[in-house]
Structure formats: C-alpha cells, structure tokens
Residue, then its C-alpha position, 0 to 999 in steps of 0.5 A: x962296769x967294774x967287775x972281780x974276774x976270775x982270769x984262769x982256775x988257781x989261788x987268789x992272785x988269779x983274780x983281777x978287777x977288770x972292766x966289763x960291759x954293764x949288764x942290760x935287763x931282760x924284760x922280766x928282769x931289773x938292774x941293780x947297782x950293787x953297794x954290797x956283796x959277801x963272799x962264800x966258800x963256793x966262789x973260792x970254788x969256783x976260783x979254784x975251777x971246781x964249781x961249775x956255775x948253773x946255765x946263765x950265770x957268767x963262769x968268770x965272775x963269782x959272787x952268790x948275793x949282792x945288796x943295792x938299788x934298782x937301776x933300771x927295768x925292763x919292759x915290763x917289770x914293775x915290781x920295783x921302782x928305780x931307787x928301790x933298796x934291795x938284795x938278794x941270791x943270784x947264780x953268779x956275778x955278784x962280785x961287780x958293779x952291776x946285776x940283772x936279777x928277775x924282778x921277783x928274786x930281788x927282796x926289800x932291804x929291811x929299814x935302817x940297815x946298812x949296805x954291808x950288813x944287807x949283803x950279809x943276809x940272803x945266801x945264808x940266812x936263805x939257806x938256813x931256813x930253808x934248810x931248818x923249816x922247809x927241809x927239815x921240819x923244826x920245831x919249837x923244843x927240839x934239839x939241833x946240831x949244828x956243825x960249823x956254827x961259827x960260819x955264815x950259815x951257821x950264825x944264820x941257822x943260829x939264830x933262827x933256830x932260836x927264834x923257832x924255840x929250839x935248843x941249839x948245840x953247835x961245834x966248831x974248832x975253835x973256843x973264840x968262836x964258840x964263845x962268840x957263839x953263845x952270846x948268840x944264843x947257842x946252848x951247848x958249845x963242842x969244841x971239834x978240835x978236842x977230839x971225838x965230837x959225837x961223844x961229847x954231843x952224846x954226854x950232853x944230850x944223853x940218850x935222847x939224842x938229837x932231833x935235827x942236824x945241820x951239817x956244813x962239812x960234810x965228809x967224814x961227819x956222817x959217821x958222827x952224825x948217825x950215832x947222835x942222832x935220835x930215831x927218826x931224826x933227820x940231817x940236811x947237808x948244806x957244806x962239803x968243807x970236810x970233804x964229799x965223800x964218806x961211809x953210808x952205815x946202813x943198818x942204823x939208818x934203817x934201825x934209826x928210821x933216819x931222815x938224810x937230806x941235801x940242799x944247795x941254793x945255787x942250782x934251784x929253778x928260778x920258779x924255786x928260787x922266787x918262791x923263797x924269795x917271796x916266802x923269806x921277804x913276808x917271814x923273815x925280812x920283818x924279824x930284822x926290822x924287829x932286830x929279832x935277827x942280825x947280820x954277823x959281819x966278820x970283816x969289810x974289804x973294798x972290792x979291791x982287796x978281794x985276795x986279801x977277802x980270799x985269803x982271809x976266808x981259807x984261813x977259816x979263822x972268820x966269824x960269820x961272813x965277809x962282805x965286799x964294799x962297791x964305793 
C-alpha cells in the first residue's frame, strides 16, 4: 500500500509517499480502504518530533481519523460486513491506504455523504462533544466561549453547541473567518487580533460571565479565561497553539469555584475510545443524516500533495479542516 512516511523530525519536505505492506487485522479487528483522511495539528507535531504517538500506533505514519470501506475481518469480528461505509479516530496511521481498527471503534458513515466530508467528522466532532457534554456538562441557555472557533474543532464545537441550545462567543484572529463563523450560528463574534480579547468577551456578556470555555490554544489564554468566566464555571483545554505553559491564579480559582479540565483523544484507552465511538454513532451520527450538522471542508488535496496539505495548515488561514483524497 501506498502510505505518507514521516522520513526523519523536520518541515514538510521530510515527508514522502513511500510503499509499505498492507496491514493484517488482528482477530478483533477489520481492515479499511481508506477513500479519506484529514490532517490535525497534531500530525504537524508528530512531523516535527514533538508527539510521540500512543503504544501500537506506527511513529512514521500520521494520520488521527480515516473514512472507508471494510476490506477484510478478522477471525472473529462481525460487526461489520466487507463493503460497509465507515470512519472514525485511530492512534496513527490514518495517512495510508489501508487501516486496522478494532471493529467497534469504526463508526457508520452517515447516508449520502461524501468521502472527503465523512473524513471530516471523527476527530473533531468527537472531541467536541466529548469536550462540551461529557466534560464540561453543557447545557441548553448557557453561554460558551470558544477560542479558535474558526478551526476544526471549533466549527464542530460550533455547531453542536447550538444544537444543545447554548449561546456561542468564539474568537479568532481573523474577520473572515468570524463571519464565516457566524453563518454558522455563532453569536457573539471577537476578533483576538484587536487586542485585549477577555475585555471584549466581558463588555458583551456583562457581569454574568461565561458559563463553559472551550479553549483550543492553551497558553497564555488562561489568564483571560479565569477573569471571564463566571463562579462555578468550568474550562476544558483541548489545543496547545498558544503554547503549553501559562500562570495558574489561584486566588480566583478558589474565589470563583472554577472547574479546569483537560482532554486529548489520541491517548484514551481503547475501552474509552469504543465507548465513544458507540455513544457518537446513536447520538450524533443521525443529526448529519438529518443535516442538523455539517463537515466544514476548507480544502482537498490529493494524498500526493501532502506538503502543500502542511503547508497550508501552519498558515492557519484555514477554515475548518483539510482533508486527504486516497483515489
């Protein structure tokens, strides 16, 4: 099979389409022909050597979420038949032709949609309400903050946030994207760029605060976070793009009662990751057969323009996600 190698830590040049063998399920396991897979920051990571990937999955091969067909079984998997459309999260080794997965990690591709929009769901629409519902506890009324809402997960956090009947504020350094944003369903648009964003999210939402925070960058975000949020509210850091370090102000913490949380998919369990998977395919997979929720595709390559694919991503001038086409 033909599979994206990560030849040695660097910049995209490191990255070349090489030929592998073709993966062989385990018993619990089925093969995928992947038609799709997207790329995430953290395969610009692991390019870069700074994500070690979780025990099992291959070091040179990246790739989080994958859309295909059933290939083969293994002995005793029966939960799906060869043919079967299906997509879903994996350790690594998305970015090929082929992809063992556990047989009840994979999740139905829902009716009448494409390849490249199906590879668009899993990672961030998993992580997204994970992050709102299982971790943070949503609900309908309250107000959510999130930052980098013009990234994969955050459309995805978007657009399900509404769906729950929140009201959404989102930040980005960009007024394309905010306005691409809000025809999504964002309410209160902040552009990072114009400086002090927590004082703008304050003279919106007033002395309330905000209820629930969704923060994709990590760093130096903390501060602003704390000051805006209302007593009791609760922050769940899913991205680092700020950096990984900041300064911890205890005293509005503990004055605040704050709820700080952290989550990353990659590393769960497999126990963890199946249970998810079977909760997302009741829950959520019907709201796109119902078109209550939608992929945002920014851009297509062909898996052999996968530099220009990492190119484009570390300009962060994307919108939503960038998806791999496997013909």
């Amino acid at each position: 099979m033909k599979a994206i190698i990560i030849t040695r830590p660097g910049g995209p040049e490191v990255l070349e389409i090489q030929e592998r063998p073709k993966p062989e399920p385990a018993p619990d396991q089925i093969r995928v022909r992947v038609r799709a897979s997207a790329l995430n920051r953290a395969d610009i990571l692991q390019r870069m050597g700074n994500y070690p990937v979780p025990p099992g999955a291959p070091a040179d091969i990246s790739g989080l979420e994958y859309a295909g067909e059933v290939d083969a079984l293994g002995a005793s998997a029966s939960a799906w038949a060869p043919g079967d459309r299906v997509m879903g999260v994996v350790g690594g080794g998305g970015h090929a032709e082929y992809v063992c997965v556990h047989e009840h990690e994979a999740m139905p591709v829902p009716k009448r949609m494409s390849w490249e929009e199906a590879a668009a769901v899993p990672e961030v629409f998993l992580t997204a309400h994970d992050a709102l519902f299982n971790r943070l506890g949503l609900r309908p009324g309250q107000t959510l903050l999130i930052h980098a809402v013009g990234s994969g997960v955050g459309t995805a956090g978007l657009q399900v946030a509404k769906f729950a009947g929140a009201r959404v504020i989102g930040t980005a350094r960009s007024a394309a994207k905010l306005e691409r944003a809000s025809q999504l369903g964002l309410d209160i648009p902040i552009d990072a760029s114009r400086g002090d964003w927590a004082a703008q999210v304050d003279a919106a939402v007033g002395a309330q605060g905000v209820h629930v925070i969704m923060d994709l960058a990590g760093g130096s975000y903390l501060e602003g976070n704390l000051r805006v949020l209302a007593p009791r509210g609760r922050l769940v850091v899913v991205g680092l793009t700020a950096g990984t370090t900041a300064t911890l102000d205890m005293n509005t913490l503990l004055r605040k009662r704050l709820t700080i949380v952290g989550t990353a998919m990659r590393s769960r369990p497999l126990e963890e990751k199946i249970e998810l998977a079977g909760e997302f395919s009741a829950r959520v997979v019907p709201l796109f057969e119902e078109g209550r929720l939608k992929p945002i595709v920014d851009r297509v390559f062909s898996f052999t323009e996968i530099r220009a694919a990492h190119d484009l991503m570390e300009s962060n001038e994307t919108f939503g996600k960038i998806v791999l086409r496997w013909d």
